[in-house]
N, C-alpha and C positions, 0 to 999 in steps of 0.2 A: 327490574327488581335487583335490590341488592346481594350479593353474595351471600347464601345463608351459610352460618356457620356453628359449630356446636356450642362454642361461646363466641361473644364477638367482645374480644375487649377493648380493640381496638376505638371500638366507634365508643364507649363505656369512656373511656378513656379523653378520647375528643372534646367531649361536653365538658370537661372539667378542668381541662390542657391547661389553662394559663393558671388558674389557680393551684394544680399541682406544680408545673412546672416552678413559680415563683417559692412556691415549700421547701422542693427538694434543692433549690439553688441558696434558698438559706443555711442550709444546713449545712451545705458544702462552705460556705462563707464560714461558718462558723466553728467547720474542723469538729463538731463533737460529734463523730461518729460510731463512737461504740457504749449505754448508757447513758445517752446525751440527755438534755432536758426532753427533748421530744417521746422520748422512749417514756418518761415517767409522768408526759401527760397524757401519752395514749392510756398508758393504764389506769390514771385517772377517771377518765374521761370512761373506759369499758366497764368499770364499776358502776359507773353511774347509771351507765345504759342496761347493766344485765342487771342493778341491784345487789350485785353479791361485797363480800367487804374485801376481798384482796385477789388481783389478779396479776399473776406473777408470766411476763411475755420470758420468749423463748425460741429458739429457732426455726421451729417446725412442729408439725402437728403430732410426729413421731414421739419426736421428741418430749413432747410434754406428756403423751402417755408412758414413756418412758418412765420419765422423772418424776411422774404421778404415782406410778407402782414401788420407785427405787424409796416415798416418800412416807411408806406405810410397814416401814422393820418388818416384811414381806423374809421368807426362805424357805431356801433351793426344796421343790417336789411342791409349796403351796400349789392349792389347784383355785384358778381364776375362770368363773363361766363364761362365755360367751359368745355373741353367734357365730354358724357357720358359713353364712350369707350375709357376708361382709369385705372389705379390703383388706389385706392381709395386713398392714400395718398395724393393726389389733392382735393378731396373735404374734407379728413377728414380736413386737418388744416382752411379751410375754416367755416366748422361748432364748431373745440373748439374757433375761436376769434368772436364768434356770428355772424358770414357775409352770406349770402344767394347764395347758389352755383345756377348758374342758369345752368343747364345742358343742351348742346344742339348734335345736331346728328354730325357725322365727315363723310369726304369721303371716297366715300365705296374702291377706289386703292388706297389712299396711307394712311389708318388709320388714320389722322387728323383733329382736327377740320375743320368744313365746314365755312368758312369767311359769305357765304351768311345766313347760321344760326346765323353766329354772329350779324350781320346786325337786322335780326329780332328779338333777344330777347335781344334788348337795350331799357330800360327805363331810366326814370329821374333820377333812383336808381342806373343805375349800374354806376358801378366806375374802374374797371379793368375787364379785360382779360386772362385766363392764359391757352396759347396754348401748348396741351402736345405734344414734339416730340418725339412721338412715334415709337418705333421700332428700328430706327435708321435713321430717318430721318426728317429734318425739314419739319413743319410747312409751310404753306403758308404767311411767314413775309408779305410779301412785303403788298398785298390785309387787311393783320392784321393791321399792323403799318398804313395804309389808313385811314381804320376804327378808329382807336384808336386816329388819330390827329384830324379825323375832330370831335371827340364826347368829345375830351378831358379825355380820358382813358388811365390809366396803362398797362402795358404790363409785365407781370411777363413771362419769358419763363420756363417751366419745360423741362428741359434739363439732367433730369437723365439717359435717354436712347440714348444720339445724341452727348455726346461727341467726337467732332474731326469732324463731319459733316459742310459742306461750302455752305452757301446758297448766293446765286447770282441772283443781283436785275437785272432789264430788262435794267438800264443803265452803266453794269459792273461790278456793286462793289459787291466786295465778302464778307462775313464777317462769322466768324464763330459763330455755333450756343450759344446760349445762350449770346452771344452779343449784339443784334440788339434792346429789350425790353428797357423798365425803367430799371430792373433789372433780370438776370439769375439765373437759383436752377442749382444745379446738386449733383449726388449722386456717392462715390465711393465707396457701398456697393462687394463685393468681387464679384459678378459675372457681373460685370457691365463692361465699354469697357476698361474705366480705373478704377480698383480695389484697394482696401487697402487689409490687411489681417483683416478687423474689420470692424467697425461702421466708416465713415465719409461723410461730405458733403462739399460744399463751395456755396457762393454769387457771382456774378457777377454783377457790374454798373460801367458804365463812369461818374456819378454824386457822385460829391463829397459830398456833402450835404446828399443824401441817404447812401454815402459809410459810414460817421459818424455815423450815427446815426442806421445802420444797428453791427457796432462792436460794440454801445454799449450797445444795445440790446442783443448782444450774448454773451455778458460779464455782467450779474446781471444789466444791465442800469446804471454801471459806466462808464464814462470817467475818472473822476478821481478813483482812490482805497479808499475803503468806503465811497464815493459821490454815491449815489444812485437817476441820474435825473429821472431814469423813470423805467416803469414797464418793467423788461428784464429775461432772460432764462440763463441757464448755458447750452454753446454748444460751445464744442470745440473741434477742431482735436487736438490728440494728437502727439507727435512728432514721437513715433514711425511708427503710418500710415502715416506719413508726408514725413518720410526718404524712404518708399515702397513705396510712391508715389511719390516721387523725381525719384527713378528708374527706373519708369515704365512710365512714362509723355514719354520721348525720342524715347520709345520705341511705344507710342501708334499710330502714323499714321501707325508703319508698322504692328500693330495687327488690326487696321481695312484696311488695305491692306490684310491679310490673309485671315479676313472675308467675305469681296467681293471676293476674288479666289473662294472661300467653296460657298457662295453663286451665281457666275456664273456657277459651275458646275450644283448644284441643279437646275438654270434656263434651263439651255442646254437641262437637263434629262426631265424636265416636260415640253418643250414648246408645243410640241404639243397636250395635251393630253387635251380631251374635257369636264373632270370634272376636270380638275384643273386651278386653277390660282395662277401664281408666284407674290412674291411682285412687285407691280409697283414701279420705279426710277425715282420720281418726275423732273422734267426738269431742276428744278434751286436748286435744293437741291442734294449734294454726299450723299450715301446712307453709313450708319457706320454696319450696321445689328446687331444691338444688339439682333435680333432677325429674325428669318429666318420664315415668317408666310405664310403659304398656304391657299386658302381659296379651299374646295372642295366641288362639285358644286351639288353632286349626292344625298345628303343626307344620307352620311355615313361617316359623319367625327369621331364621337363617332369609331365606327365599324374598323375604320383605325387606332384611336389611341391605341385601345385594342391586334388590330394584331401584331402593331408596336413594342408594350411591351411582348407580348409572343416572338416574334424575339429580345427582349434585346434591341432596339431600344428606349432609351424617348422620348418620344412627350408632349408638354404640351398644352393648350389652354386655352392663355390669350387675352379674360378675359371671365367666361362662363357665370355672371348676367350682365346687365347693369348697373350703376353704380344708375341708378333713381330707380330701383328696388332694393336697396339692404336693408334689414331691418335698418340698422343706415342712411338711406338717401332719404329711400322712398319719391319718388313725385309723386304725380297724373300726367298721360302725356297719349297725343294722339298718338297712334303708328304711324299716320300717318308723326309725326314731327322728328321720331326716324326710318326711313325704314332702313338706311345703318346701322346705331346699329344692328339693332336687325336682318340683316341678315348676320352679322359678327359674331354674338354670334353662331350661325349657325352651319360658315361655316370652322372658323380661327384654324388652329393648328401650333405649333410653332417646328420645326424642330430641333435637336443640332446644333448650334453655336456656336462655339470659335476658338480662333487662331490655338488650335494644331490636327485640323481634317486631318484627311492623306486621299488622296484619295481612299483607300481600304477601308476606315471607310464610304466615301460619297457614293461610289458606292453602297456599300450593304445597306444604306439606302434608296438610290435612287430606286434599284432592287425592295427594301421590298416594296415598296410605290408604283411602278409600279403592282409589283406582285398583291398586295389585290387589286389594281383601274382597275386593267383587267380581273378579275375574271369575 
């Protein structure tokens, strides 16, 4: 049996070698490495796929929520909601543009922000929203974007885990994640659904007006060269993760088609078992799995992830603090407002996922995971 690993991109990689290989040796022939053409038909090319009309790339997934916020004449004390049961990346860039992350609890099946917590921690202050779709699945848009029209709030989606996910409102319309907001983040950090071999991110909005002033933000706050209108960042995709991500776009519905196979076996294996619980598949959201998370029920999640790793098996558990507990974010908070948090912290361990899991790799996972929970 092959190596299992938490992602294997290596072999991801293999299958497509001579094809990327001759990409990126273009590019290098061609010296245009920073805004090159390739850069501006990957963005092409992601409009097309996600539907939206301008997608402005950028260095990192950070980053774009950054320059997503810097995007929205946002100031110092605004208060922004969102979850506590999330990657810190989400609050950190909230607290360097001095804005107040209001952290609230997510649902306890599908790891999301709770809309009814959104509801309650809106003041006069706050001024956006930024729902993390987590795991590999959206959001509860529809009940968000409610909220968000009748209070007159932004909508930033973090979407670094949900790329290629389709959420579907109650009167039809589908639209893909990181869409549906004021404006989308997302990240193609390399283990992510759609990867670079490096550092990249990209913007998502249908507003023109934001699309503007979101590039030139991410260009020093020129529009014009040496016109410097405004306070701006240097983030850019470079052409080479541009040209690996030109490759790999075409190829991503059927890497999260691989994903859900890997992850229906894993359900099949554990339905009935009475300390476990499999991810839930929200009803109006495709689920992409950018992560495979179990929550177990017995209070030996710790105890299972340690077995897993003497059997060669990784497990990870994201996320093991709160995100209100964490010493750069500490907030005083009543446990009572944080139940589903803090029994995710718990409960959650995250399985291997990626496209090139065989089922010899699933089974002896699935076996090993059976084995310690029957004991």
């Amino acid at each position: 049996m092959k190596k299992i690993q938490m992602v294997d991109l290596q072999s991801q990689y293999y299958k497509i070698k001579n094809e990327l290989d001759n990409a990126v040796l273009n590019v290098m022939d061609s010296a245009a490495y920073i805004n090159g053409p390739e850069v501006k038909l990957f963005q092409q090319e992601l409009e097309n796929y996600l539907g939206v009309k301008h997608v402005i790339p950028c260095a990192n997934g950070t980053d774009a929520l950054q320059i997503a916020l810097m995007a929205l004449g946002l100031e110092e004390g605004d208060e922004i909601i969102t979850a506590d049961f999330t990657f810190a990346a989400t609050v950190e860039v909230i607290h360097l543009l001095k804005l107040k992350a209001v952290l609230v609890d997510v649902d306890y099946d599908t790891f999301t922000i709770d809309p009814e917590k959104i509801k309650a921690a809106i003041t006069s202050k706050t001024k956006a929203i930024i729902p993390v779709h987590l795991f590999g699945q959206c959001a509860n848009m529809e009940a968000i974007l409610k909220i968000a029209n009748e209070h007159q709030l932004f909508v930033i989606e973090d979407n670094a885990q949900a790329i290629g996910s389709d959420f579907t409102f109650t009167n039809g319309e589908t639209k893909k994640s990181g869409t549906m907001g004021t404006i989308g983040t997302t990240s193609f950090f390399p283990s992510k659904n759609l990867g670079c071999y490096g550092d990249g991110g990209a913007i998502f909005t249908n507003d023109d007006e934001i699309a503007h002033k979101i590039r030139g933000i991410a260009n020093h706050g020129m529009y014009e060269r040496y016109y410097h209108d405004e306070v701006g960042v240097n983030s850019r995709l470079d052409s080479i993760q541009a040209v690996i991500l030109r490759k790999k776009l075409p190829l991503l519905d059927t890497y999260n088609e691989d994903r859900r196979w890997a992850a229906d076996f894993y359900d099949e294996a554990f339905k009935d078992h009475e300390h476990i619980l499999t991810p839930k598949r929200a009803e109006n959201s495709s689920h992409v799995f950018h992560q495979y998370t179990l929550r177990i029920l017995n209070g030996k999640r710790n105890d299972l992830q340690k077995f897993l790793m003497e059997k060669e098996i990784p497990a990870m558990i994201y996320y093991p603090v709160a995100l209100r507990k964490q010493k750069a974010y500490y907030q005083e908070s009543d446990p009572k407002d944080f139940v589903n948090t803090d029994k995710l912290l718990d409960q959650v361990i995250s399985l291997p996922m990626h496209t090139e899991l065989d089922e010899e790799q699933i089974k002896y996972i699935t076996d090993s995971v059976l084995e310690f929970m029957n004991k």
